[in-house]
C-alpha positions in Angstrom: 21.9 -14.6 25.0 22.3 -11.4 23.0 20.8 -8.2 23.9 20.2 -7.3 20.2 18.8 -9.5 18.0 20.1 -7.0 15.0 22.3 -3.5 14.7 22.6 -2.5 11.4 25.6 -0.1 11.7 27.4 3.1 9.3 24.2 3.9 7.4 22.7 7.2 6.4 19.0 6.6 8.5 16.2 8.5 7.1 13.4 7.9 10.2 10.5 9.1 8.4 9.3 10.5 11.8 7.4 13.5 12.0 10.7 15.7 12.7 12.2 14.4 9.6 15.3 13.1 11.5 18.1 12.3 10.0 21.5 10.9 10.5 24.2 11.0 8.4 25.9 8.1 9.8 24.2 6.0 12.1 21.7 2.9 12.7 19.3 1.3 14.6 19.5 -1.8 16.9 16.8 -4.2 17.3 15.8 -6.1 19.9 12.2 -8.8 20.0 11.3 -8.0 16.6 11.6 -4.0 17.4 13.4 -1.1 16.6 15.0 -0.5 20.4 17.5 2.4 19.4 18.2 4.7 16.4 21.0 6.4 17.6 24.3 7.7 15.8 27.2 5.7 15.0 29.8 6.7 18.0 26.6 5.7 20.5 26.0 2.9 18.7 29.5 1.7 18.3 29.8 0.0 22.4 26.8 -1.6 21.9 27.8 -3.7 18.8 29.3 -6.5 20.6 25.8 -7.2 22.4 24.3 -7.9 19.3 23.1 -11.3 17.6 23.9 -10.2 14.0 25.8 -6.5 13.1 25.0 -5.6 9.1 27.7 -3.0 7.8 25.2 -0.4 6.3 27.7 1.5 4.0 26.5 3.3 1.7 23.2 2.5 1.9 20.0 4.6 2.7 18.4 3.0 6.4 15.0 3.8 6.0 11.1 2.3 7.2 9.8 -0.4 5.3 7.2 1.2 2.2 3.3 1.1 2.9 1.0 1.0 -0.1 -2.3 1.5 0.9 -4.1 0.3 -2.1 -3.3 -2.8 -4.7 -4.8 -5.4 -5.9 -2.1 -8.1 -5.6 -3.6 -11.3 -7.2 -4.4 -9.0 -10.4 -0.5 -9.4 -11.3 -1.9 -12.5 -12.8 -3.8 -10.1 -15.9 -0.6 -7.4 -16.1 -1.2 -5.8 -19.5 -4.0 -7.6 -20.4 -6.2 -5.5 -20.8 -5.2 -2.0 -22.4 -6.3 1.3 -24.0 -9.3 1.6 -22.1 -11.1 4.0 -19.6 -12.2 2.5 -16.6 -15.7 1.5 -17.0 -15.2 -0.3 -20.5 -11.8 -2.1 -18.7 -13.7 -3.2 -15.7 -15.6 -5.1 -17.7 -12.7 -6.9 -19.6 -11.2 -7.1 -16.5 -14.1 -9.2 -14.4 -14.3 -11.7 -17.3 -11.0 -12.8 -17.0 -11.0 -12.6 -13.2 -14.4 -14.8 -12.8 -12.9 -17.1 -15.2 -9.2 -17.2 -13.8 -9.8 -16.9 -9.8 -10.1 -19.3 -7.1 -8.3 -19.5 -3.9 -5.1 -21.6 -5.9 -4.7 -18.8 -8.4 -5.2 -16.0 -6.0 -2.7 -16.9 -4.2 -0.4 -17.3 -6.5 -0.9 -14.0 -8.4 -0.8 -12.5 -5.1 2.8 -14.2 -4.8 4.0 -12.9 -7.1 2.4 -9.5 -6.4 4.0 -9.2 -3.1 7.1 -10.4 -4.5 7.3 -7.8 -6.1 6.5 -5.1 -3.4 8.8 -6.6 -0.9 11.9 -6.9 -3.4 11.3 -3.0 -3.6 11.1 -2.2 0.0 7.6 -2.5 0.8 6.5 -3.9 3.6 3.3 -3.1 4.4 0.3 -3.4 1.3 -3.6 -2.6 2.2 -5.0 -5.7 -0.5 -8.2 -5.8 -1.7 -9.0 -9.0 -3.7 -11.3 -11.4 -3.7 -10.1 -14.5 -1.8 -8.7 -12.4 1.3 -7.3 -15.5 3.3 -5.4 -16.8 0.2 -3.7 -13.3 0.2 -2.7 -13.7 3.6 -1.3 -16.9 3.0 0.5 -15.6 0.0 1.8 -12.4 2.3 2.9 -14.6 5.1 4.7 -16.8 2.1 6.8 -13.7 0.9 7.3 -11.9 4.4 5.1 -8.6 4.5 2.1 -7.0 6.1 -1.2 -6.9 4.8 -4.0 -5.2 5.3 -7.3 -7.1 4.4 -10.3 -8.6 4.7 -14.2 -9.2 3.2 -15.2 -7.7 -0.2 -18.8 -6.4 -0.5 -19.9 -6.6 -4.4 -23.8 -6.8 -4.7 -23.4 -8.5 -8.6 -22.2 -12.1 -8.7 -18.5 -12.0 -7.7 -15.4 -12.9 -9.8 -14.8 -15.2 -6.4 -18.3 -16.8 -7.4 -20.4 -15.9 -4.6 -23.7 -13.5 -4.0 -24.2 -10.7 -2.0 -25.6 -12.6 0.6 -22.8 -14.5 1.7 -20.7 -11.3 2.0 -21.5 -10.4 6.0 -20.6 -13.9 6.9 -17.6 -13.9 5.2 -16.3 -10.8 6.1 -17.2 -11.3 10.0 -15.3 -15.2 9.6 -12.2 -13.0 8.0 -11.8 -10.9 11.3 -12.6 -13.7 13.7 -9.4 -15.8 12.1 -7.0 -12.9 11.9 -8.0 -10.1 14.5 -4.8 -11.0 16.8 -2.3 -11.5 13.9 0.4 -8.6 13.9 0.9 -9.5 10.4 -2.6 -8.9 9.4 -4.5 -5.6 9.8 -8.1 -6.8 9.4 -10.9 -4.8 7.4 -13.8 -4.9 5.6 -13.9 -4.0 1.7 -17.0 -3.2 -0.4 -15.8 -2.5 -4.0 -17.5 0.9 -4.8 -20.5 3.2 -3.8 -21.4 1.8 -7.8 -21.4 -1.7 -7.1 -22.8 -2.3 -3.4 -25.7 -0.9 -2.1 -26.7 1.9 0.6 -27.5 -1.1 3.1 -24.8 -2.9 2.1 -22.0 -0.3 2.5 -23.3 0.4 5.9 -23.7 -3.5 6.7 -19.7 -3.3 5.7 -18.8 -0.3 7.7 -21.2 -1.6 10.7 -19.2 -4.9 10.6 -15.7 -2.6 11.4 -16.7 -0.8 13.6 -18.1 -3.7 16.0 -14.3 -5.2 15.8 -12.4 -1.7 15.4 -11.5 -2.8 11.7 -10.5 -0.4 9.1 -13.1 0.5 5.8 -11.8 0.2 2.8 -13.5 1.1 -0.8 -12.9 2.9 -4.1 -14.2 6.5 -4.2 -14.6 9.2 -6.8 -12.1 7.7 -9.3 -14.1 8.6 -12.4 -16.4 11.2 -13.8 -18.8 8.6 -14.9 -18.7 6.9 -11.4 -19.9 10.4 -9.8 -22.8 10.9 -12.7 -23.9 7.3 -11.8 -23.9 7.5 -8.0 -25.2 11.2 -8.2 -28.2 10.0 -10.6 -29.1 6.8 -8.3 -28.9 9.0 -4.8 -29.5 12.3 -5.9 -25.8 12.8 -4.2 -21.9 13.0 -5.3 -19.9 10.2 -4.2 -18.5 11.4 -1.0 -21.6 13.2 -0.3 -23.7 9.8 -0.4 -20.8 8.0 1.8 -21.6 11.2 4.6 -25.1 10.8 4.3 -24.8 7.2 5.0 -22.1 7.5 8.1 -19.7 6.0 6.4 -16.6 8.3 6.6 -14.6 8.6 10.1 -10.5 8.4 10.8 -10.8 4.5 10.2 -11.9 4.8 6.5 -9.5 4.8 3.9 -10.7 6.1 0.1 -9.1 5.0 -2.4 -8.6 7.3 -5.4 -10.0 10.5 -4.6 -9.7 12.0 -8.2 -12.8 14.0 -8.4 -13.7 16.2 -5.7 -15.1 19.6 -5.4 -14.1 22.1 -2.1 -16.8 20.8 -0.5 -15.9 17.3 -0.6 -12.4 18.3 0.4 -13.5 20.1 3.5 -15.5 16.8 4.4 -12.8 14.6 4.2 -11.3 16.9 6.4 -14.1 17.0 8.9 -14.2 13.3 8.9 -10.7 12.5 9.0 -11.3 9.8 6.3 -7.9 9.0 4.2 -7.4 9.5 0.5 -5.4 6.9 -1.1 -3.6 8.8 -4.4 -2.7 6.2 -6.8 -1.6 8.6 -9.5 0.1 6.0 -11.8 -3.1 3.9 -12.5 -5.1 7.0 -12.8 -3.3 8.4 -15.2 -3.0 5.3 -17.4 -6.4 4.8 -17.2 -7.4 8.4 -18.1 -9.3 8.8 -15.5 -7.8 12.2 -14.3 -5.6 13.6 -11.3 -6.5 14.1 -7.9 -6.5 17.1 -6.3 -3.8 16.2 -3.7 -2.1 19.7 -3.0 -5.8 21.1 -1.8 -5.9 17.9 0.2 -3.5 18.7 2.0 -3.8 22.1 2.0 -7.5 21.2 4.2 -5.7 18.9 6.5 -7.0 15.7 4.8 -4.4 12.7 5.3 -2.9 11.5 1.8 -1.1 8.2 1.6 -0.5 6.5 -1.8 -1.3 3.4 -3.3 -0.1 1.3 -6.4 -3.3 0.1 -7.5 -3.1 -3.4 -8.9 -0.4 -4.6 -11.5 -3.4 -4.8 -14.4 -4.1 -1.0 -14.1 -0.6 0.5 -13.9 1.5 -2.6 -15.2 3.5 -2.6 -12.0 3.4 -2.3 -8.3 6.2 0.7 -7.9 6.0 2.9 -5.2 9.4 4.7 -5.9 7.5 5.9 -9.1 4.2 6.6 -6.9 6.7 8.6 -4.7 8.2 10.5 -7.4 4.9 11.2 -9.5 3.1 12.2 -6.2 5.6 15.1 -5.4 6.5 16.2 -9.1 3.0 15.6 -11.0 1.0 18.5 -8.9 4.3 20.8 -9.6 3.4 20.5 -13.2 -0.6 20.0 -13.2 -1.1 23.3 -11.2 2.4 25.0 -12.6 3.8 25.6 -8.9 7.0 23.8 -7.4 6.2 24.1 -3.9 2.9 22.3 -4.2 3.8 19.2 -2.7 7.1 19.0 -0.7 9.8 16.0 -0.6 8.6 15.4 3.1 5.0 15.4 2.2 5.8 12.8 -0.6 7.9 10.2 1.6 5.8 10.8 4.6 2.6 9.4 2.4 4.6 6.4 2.0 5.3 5.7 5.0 4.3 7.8 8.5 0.4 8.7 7.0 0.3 5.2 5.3 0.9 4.1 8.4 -1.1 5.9 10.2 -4.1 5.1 8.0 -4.0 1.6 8.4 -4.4 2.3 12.3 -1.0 1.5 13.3 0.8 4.5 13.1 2.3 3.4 16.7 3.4 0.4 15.0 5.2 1.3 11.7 6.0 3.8 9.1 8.6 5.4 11.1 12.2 4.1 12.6 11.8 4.4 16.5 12.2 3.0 19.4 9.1 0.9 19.5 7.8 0.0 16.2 8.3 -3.1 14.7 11.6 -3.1 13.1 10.2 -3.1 9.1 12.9 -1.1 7.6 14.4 -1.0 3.5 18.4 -0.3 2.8 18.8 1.4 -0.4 22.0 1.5 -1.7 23.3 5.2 -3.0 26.4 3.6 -4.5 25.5 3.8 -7.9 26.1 6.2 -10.3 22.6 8.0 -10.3 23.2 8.5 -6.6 26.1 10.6 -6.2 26.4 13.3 -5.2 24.3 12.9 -2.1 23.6 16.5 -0.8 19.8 15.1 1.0 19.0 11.8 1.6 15.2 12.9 2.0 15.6 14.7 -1.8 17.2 11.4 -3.3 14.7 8.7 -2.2 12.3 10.8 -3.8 13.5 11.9 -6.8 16.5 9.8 -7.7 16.1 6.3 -6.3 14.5 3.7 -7.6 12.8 -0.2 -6.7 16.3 -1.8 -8.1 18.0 0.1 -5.8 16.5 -1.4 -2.8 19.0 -3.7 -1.3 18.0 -5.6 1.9 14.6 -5.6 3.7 13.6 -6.5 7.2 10.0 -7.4 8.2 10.4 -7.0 12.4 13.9 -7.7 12.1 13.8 -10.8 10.3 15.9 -10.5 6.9 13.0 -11.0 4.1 15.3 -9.8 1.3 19.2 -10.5 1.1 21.4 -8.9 -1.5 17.8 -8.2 -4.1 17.1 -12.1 -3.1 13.6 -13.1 -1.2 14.7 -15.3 1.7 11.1 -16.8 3.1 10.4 -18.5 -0.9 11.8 -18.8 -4.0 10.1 -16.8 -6.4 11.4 -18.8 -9.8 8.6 -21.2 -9.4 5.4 -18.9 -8.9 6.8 -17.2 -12.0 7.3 -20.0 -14.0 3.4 -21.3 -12.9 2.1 -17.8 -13.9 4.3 -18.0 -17.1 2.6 -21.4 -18.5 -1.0 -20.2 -17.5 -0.4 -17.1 -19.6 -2.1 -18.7 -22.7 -5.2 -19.4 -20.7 -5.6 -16.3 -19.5 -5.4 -14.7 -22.4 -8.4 -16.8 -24.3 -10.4 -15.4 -21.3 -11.2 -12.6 -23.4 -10.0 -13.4 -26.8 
């Protein structure tokens, strides 16, 4: 029997680790499912002939799987659907084609097709918040990636048919089923501090912490959403969520767009995560976040792709790229968020939001071995003066070659390995009619 399950030799490995170590020609071996060694290539060399499998990483970027920490996966089902609007007035649209559209069958195959795409671009990891969370598990485990999920909390009538009351069961079933899995990072969801309740977002929150589950809900992402919640609770968004307890190193806020210094510095304080998902903000007019003071105060930032009917995608290379060049423009200074800062949100602090910052984000010995090989062969590639520089600038989600989920080869030559994808996309093709009447 082989020590090594996998070496993947001669490749430039960018760790992602909190150094920023990097080696210009080097690798990683793998042994049960983790990342044993990431050493250069002359110590690596010897150790080849103990190996399984030995991948020639020539020029090709080595580098930790992607974690988005916010989509809605199953939404790839509506992509460009619904367009033009702010986010209110598209909400609405939105939820009428969902509630007519979702069960668990359609879920999960929207979500499919979702995570197809996120793995095929080096993703590895996704925080998912959708309706029917177990048929987006069973859609993840399909594909081959990492989810994040769990309950959603929506005091309305849901778009998965169900009431309010239902919600604490549901949730508490969720985490019962998948608390053990290490492909499932179990949470619980309410939808918005708009759309559940005082009582109910601290049933949700009281719910995680009783199972150390993470917190997951949309915060501050409009103007309108801050006049509503401020006029119901005589409180801004993140202000209410303090009052009510809500905001600790386990809760992850996704959006973050308006804020004012005092909301900053209690993020800070609370060590609560802000999810920037700068591409569905923009396209939904909704504004842009205020992510070099974020960082500034300490706050962790990771990024997030919202779902595939806000931005049209699910493309973290361009989340990357519009996280570290948008705030250079916006505030008209270059150094306000780095290269490192940029790549580190989307991967280390993702990571590290989602709880398992011992686990992944980062290539060393010890995390599961969830790693991406872009390839810097092609002509907007060369030259290569910083492999840290060129992943978030220059590369791109077509550039993304091979992907490993704890060793195991998900994606071979741009191929998915685990399913094959022409199917889900032909299904979602021939339903494209129907979905459309939704809100003709």
């Amino acid at each position: 029997m082989s020590e090594f399950d996998l070496i993947i030799e001669n490749a430039i490995v960018v760790t992602a680790d909190a150094a920023g170590r990097v080696l210009d020609k080097g690798g990683v071996a793998v042994a049960g499912g983790r990342i044993a060694h990431v050493l250069p290539q002359a110590e690596l060399e010897p150790m080849k002939s103990r190996a399984a499998t030995v991948i020639d990483g020539s020029g090709n970027i080595l580098m930790p799987g992607l974690v988005n920490t916010h989509c809605h996966a199953g939404d790839c089902l509506f992509r460009g659907l619904v367009e033009n609007l702010p986010l209110e007035a598209w909400l609405q649209t939105v939820w009428k084609a969902e509630g007519a559209i979702l069960d668990p069958d359609t879920t999960r195959l929207g979500s499919v097709i979702g995570f197809a795409e996120q793995l095929l671009s080096g993703v590895t990891t996704a925080m998912d918040m959708f309706w029917y969370p177990r048929a987006t598990v069973e859609a993840a485990r399909a594909v081959g990636l990492r989810v994040a999920a769990g309950g959603i909390f929506f005091d309305p009538p849901g778009m998965d048919k169900k009431t309010a009351n239902s919600r604490q069961g549901d949730a508490e079933r969720f985490i019962a089923e998948f608390a053990d899995a290490e492909d499932v990072i179990v949470a619980t969801m309410p939808h918005g501090a708009y759309t559940v309740s005082p009582d109910n977002l601290r049933l949700a929150k009281d719910i995680a912490e009783a199972h150390g589950a993470l917190y997951h809900v949309h915060a501050a992402e409009t103007r309108a959403e801050q006049a509503d919640v401020t006029s119901r609770y005589g409180r801004s968004v993140i202000r209410h969520m303090d009052h009510l307890g809500l905001l600790d190193e386990r809760t992850v806020l996704a959006h973050c767009v308006h804020l004012d210094d005092e909301e900053i510095a209690i993020l800070a304080r609370s060590g609560a995560t802000a999810v920037h998902n700068p591409v569905s903000n923009l396209k939904l007019g909704s504004g842009i976040a205020r992510i070099p003071d974020l960082l500034k105060a300490g706050v962790r930032v990771t990024l997030g792709t919202d779902g595939a009917i806000s931005g049209n995608d699910l493309d973290m290379w361009l989340a990357i790229r519009l996280a570290a060049m948008l705030h250079k423009g916006a505030g008209m200074d270059a150094e306000a968020v780095s290269t490192g800062q940029a790549l580190a949100m989307a991967t280390r602090e993702g990571a590290a939001a989602l709880g398992a910052g011992d686990r992944l984000g980062t290539l060393e010995p010890g995390r599961f071995a969830d790693m991406a090989m872009v390839d810097v062969r092609r002509a907007h590639a060369v030259p290569l003066f910083d492999p840290v520089t060129h992943l978030v600038y220059s590369a791109n989600k077509s550039d993304v070659r091979h992907v490993f989920l704890g060793g195991e080869q998900v994606v071979r030559d741009g191929q998915l390995t685990r399913i094959d994808v022409s199917g889900p996309v032909a299904e979602v093709q021939a339903m494209a009619p129907k979905i459309a009447a939704t809100i003709a």
